[in-house]
C-alpha positions in Angstrom: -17.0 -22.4 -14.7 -18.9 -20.8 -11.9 -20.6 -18.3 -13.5 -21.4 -16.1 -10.1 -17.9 -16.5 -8.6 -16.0 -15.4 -11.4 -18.1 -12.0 -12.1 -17.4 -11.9 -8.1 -13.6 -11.9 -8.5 -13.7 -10.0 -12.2 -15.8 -6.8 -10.2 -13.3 -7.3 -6.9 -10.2 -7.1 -8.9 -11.9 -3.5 -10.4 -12.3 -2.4 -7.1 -8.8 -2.9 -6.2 -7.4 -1.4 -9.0 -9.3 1.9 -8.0 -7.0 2.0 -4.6 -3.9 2.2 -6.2 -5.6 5.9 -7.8 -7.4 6.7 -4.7 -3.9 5.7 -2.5 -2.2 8.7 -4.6 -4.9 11.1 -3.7 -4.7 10.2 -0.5 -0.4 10.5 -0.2 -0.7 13.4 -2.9 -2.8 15.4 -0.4 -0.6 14.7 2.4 2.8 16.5 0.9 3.2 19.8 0.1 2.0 21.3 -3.2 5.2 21.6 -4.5 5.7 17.7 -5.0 1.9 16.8 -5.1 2.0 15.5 -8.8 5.2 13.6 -7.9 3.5 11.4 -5.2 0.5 11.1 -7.2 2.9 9.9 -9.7 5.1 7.7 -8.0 1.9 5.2 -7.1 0.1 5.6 -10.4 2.9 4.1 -12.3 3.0 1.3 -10.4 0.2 -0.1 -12.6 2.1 0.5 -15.7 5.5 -1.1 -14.3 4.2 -4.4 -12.4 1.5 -5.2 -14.8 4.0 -6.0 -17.3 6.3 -7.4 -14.7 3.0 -10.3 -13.3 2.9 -11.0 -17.1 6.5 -11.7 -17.9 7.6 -13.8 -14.6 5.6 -12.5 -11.5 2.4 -14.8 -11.9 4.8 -18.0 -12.3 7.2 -16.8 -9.6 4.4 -16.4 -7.2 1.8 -18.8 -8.6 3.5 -21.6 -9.9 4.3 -24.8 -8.5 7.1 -25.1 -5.8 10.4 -25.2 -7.0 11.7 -26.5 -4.0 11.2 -25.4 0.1 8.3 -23.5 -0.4 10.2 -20.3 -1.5 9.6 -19.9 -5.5 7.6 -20.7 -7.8 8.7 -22.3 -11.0 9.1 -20.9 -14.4 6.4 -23.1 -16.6 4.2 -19.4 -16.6 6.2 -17.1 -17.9 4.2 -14.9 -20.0 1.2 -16.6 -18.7 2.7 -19.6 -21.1 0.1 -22.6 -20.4 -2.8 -21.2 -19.2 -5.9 -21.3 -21.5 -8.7 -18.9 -21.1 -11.1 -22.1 -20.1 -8.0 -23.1 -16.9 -10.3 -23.1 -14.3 -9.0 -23.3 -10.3 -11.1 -25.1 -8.0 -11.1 -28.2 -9.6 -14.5 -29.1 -11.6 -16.1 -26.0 -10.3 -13.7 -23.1 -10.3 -13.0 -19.6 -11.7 -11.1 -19.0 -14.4 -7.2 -18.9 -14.0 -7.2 -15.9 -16.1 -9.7 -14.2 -13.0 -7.8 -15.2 -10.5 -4.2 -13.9 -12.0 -5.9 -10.6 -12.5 -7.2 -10.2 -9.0 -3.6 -11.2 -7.6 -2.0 -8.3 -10.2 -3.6 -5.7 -8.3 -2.7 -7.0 -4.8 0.9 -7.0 -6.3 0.3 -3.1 -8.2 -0.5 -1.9 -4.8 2.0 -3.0 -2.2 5.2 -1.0 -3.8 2.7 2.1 -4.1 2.4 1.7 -0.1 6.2 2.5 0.3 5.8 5.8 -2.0 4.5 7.3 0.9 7.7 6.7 3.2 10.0 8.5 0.3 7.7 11.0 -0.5 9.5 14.8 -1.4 13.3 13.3 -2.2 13.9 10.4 -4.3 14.5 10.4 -8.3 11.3 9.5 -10.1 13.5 7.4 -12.2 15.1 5.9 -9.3 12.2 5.0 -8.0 11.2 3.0 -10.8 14.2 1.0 -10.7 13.5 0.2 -7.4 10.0 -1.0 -7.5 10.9 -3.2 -10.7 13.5 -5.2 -8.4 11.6 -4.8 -5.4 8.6 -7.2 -6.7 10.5 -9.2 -8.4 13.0 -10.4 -5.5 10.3 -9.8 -2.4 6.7 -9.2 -3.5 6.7 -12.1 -5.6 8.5 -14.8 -3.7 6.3 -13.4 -0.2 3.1 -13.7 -2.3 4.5 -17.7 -2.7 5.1 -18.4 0.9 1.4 -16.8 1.6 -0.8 -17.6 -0.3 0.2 -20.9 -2.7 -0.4 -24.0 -1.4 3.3 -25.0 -1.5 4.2 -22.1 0.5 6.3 -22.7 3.5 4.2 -20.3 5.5 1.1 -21.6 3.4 1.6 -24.8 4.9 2.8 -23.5 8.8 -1.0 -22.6 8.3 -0.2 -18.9 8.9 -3.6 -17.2 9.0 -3.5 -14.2 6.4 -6.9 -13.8 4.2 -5.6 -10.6 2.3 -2.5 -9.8 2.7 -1.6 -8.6 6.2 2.1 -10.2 6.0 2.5 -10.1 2.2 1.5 -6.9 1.9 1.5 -4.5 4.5 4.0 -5.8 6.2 6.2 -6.5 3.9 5.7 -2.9 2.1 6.1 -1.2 6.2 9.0 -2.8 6.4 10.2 -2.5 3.3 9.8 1.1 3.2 11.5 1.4 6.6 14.9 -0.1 5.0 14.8 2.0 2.2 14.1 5.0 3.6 17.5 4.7 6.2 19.4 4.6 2.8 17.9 7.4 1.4 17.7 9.5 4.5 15.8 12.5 5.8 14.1 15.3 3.8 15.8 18.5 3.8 14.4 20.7 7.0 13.0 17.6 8.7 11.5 18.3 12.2 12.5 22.0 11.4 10.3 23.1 8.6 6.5 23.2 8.5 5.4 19.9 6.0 1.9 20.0 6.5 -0.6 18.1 3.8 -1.7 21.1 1.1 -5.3 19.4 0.8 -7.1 17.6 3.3 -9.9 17.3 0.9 -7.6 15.4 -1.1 -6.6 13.5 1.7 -10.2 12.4 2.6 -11.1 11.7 -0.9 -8.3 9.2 -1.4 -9.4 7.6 2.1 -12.5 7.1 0.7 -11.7 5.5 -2.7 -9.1 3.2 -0.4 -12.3 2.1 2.0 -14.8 1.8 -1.3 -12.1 -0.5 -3.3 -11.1 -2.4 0.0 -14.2 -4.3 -0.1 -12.8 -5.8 -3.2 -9.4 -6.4 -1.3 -10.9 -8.6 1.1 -14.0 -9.9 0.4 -12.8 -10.7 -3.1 -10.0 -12.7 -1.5 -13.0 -15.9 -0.6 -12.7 -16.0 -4.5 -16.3 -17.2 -4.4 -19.6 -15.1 -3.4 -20.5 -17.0 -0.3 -20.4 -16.5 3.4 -16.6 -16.2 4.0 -17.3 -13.3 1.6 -19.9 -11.8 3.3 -18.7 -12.0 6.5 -14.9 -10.7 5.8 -16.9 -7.8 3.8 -18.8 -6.9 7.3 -16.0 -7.1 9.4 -14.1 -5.0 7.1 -16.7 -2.4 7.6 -16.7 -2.7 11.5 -13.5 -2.5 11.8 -12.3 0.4 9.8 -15.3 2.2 11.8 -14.1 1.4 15.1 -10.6 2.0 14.0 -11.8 5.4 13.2 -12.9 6.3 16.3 -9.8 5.0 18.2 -7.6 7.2 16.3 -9.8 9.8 17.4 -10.1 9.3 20.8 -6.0 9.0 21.6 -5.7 11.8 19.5 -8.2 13.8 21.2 -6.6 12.7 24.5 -2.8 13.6 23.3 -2.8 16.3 21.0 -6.8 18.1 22.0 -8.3 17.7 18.9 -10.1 15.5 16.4 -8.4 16.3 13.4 -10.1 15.2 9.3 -6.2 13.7 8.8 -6.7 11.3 12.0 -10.0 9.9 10.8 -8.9 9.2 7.1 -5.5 7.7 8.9 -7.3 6.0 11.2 -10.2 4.1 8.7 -6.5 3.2 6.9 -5.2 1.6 10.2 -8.3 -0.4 10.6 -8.5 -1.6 7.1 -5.2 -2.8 6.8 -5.8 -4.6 10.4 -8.7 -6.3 9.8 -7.1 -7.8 6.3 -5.9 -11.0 7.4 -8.1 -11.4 10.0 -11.3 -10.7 9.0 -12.5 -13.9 7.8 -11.4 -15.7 11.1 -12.8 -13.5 13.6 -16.5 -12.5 14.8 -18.2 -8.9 14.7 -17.0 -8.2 18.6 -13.3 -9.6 17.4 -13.5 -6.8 14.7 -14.1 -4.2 16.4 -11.2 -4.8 19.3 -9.1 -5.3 16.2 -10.5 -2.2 15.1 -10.4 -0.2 18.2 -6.9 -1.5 19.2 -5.1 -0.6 15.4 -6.5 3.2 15.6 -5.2 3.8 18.8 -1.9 2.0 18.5 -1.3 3.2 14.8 -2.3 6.9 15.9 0.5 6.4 19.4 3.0 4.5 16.5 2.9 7.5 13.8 5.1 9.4 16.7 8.1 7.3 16.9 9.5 8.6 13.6 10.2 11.9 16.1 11.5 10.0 19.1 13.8 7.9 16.8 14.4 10.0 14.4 13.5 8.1 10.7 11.9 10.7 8.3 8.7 8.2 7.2 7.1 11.0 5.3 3.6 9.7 5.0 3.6 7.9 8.3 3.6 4.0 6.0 5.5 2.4 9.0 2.7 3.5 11.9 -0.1 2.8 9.9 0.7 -0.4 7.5 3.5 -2.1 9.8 2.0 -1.8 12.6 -1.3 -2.0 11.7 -0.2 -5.3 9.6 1.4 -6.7 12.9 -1.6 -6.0 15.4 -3.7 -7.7 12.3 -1.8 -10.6 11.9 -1.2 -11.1 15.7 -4.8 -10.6 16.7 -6.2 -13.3 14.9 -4.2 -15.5 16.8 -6.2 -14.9 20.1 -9.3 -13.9 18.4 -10.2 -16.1 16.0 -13.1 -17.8 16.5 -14.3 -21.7 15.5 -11.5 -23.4 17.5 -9.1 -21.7 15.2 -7.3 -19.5 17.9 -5.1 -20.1 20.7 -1.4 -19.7 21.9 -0.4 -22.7 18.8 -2.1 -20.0 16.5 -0.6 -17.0 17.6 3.0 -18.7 17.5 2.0 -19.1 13.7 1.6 -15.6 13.6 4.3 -14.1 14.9 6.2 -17.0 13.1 4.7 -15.7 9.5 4.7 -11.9 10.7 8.1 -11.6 11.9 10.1 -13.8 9.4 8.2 -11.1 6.3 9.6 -8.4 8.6 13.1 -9.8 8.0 13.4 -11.2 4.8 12.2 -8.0 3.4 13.7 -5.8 5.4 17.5 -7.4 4.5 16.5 -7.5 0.9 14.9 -4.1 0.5 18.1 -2.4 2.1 20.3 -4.4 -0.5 17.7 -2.9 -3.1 17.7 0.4 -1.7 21.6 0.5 -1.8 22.1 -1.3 -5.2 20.2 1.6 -6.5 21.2 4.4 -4.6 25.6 3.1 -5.2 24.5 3.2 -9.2 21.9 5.6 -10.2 21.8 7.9 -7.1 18.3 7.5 -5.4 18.1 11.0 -3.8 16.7 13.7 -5.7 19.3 17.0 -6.0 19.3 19.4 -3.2 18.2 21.7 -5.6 15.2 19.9 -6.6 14.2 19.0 -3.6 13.8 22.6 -2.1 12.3 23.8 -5.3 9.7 20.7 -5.4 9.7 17.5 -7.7 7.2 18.0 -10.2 8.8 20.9 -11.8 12.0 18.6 -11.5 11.0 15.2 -12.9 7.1 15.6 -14.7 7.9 19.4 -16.1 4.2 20.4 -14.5 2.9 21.6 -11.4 -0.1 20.6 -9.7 -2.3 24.0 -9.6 -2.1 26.8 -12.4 -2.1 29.9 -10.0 -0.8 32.0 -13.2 -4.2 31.7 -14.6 -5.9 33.5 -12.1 -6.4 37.1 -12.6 -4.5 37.2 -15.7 -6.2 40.2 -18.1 -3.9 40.4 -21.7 -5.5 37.5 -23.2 -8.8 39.5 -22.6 -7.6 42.5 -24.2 -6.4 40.5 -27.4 -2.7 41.0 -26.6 -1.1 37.9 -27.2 0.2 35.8 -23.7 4.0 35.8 -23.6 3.7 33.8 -20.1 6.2 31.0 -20.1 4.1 27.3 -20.2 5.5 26.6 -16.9 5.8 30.0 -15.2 6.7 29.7 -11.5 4.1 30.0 -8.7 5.0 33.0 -6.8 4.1 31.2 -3.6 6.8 28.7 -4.5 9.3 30.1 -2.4 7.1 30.1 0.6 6.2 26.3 -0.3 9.2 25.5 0.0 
């Protein structure tokens, strides 16, 4: 066992556990307060539901050898059944198999929580557990096959993706796309005000997403060496520059530099510069960089001009942002490794993700919408989802100025009393 490499992998897999939490601060600043514990919700159980789920069958189904066509993986790891604690990959110098199937858990924890942010404000909490259960198991898992193990069809096509560009943000942008056309729009869509209650929320979560994404890519070399280091740099440029190409267009279209447009934008250049980053020089980084803010920024407008509801704005940042990623690296790669053959490759891998998982989260979408209704009640969704589904709300404003309790009278306030700004929320 290589000592070095497998503290490597054990501290990147921490690190990108800490985005699934710091990708619900960032969509749970981004809604309105009424439903803000709802979207934090609806990503942090993610690592309760797939967790169990990578132990059961989604390790084998990814990981394990071919069953045939580069589509599956077998079923000889169900439960994790046949791997010791002293399994090593690599060969005679490796990490354990133990670190690597934890490291792959939280790539597959995090790509469902992406969607959340399309379906924010109107679907069943229950529902949407349903969904994400079969939503791994019929496309994470068999994507994550094709990707990334070596029997993978589009493993094999030599489809460039370090981290995830097609397995997971595309296939969670597109993904999210299908099911939100099932579920629909939110109730007062382009009519009602459904601006984010707490930027600082918002920027905090952007932060935590940047911080753990170091683990996300760099971790992906599975080794501390220079693939590492260099997708770890790049990763930083890029998300910068991204940054300030968000910026600029929006400064351009809309007058302003706004805190929601540079958190947005650092997510746009992270989620470019994940399967490319390993492939392509400083310079490439930053066009990828540059090219994602400004694009993602121009994209998050087509939900208007064609009318989907994408809440959160998953579609403009993580589909397209996973596209211009995964296409990039095809001219930009550096080392001999780019070129028109490469970039066929990319679009090859990019675009047959886009449809796979956009046919198969629709079915999903519409299995569970046909038996256990998927939209949340009118009623709820006016009046807000936490008080609906979790019984809580996210701030306490009945605390505030509040006097019996002082006077030793004894506080008849109901445990959940109403926010009188609800209505106004709303």
């Amino acid at each position: 066992m290589n000592g070095a490499d497998t503290a490597f992998v054990l501290i990147s897999a921490a690190l990108v556990m800490l985005m699934t939490p710091g990708l619900a601060f960032f969509y749970g600043g981004m809604v309105r307060v009424k439903s803000a514990l709802n979207m934090l919700m609806m990503s942090f159980v993610s690592l309760g539901i797939v967790t169990v789920l990578w132990v059961l069958y989604g390790y084998s189904l990814a990981f394990g050898d071919d069953l045939g066509g580069g589509l599956l993986g077998n079923f000889d790891h169900l439960g994790l059944k046949g791997i010791r604690p002293d399994t090593l990959t690599g060969g005679k110098e490796g990490i354990p198999v133990f670190a690597f199937a934890l490291f792959q858990l939280m790539f597959a924890v995090i790509t469902p929580a992406l969607m959340s942010g399309a379906l924010a404000d109107r679907v069943k909490f229950s529902a949407w557990c349903l969904f994400i259960t079969l939503w791994v198991s019929l496309v994470y898992f068999p994507v994550a096959h094709w990707v990334w193990q070596a029997d993978g069809w589009l493993f094999k096509l030599k489809v460039i993706d370090f981290a995830g560009g097609t397995a997971v943000h595309i296939n969670a942008g597109i993904g999210a796309l299908a099911a939100l056309l099932v579920v629909g729009k939110r109730i007062g869509f382009r009519k009602d005000p459904m601006r984010p209650h707490s930027l600082p929320l918002v920027m905090l979560g952007a932060s935590l997403l940047w911080f753990g994404w170091f683990g996300f890519n760099a971790g992906s070399a599975l080794a501390a060496n220079g693939t590492a280091a260099t997708m770890a740099l790049n990763t930083q440029v890029a998300t910068g520059a991204a940054m300030l190409g968000w910026l600029a267009y929006e400064r351009v279209r809309h007058g302003a530099f706004t805190t929601l447009g540079a958190a947005s934008g650092a997510v746009a250049g992270l989620v470019a510069i994940t399967p490319s980053g390993a492939a392509v020089n400083a310079f490439g980084a930053i066009l990828i960089g540059l090219v994602a803010g400004a694009v993602c920024s121009w994209a998050v407008g087509l939900k208007f001009r064609l009318g989907y509801d994408d809440s959160l704005d998953v579609i403009g940042v993580h589909l397209v942002g996973g596209v211009i990623g995964t296409l990039l690296v095809g001219l930009l790669a550096v080392d001999g490794v780019g070129g028109a053959e490469q970039l066929g490759r990319q679009a090859a891998g990019a675009f047959s993700v886009m449809a796979y998982s956009f046919a198969v989260s629709w079915i999903l979408a519409k299995l569970v919408d046909r038996t256990v209704g998927f939209r949340a009640a009118e009623d709820d969704e006016i009046a807000g989802l936490d008080r609906a589904f979790h019984a809580e709300t996210a701030y306490d404003h009945s605390a505030a100025g509040g006097t019996t309790a002082l006077r030793g009278a004894p506080d008849r306030r109901p445990e959940n009393p109403r926010p009188e700004n609800e209505k106004v929320d709303a």
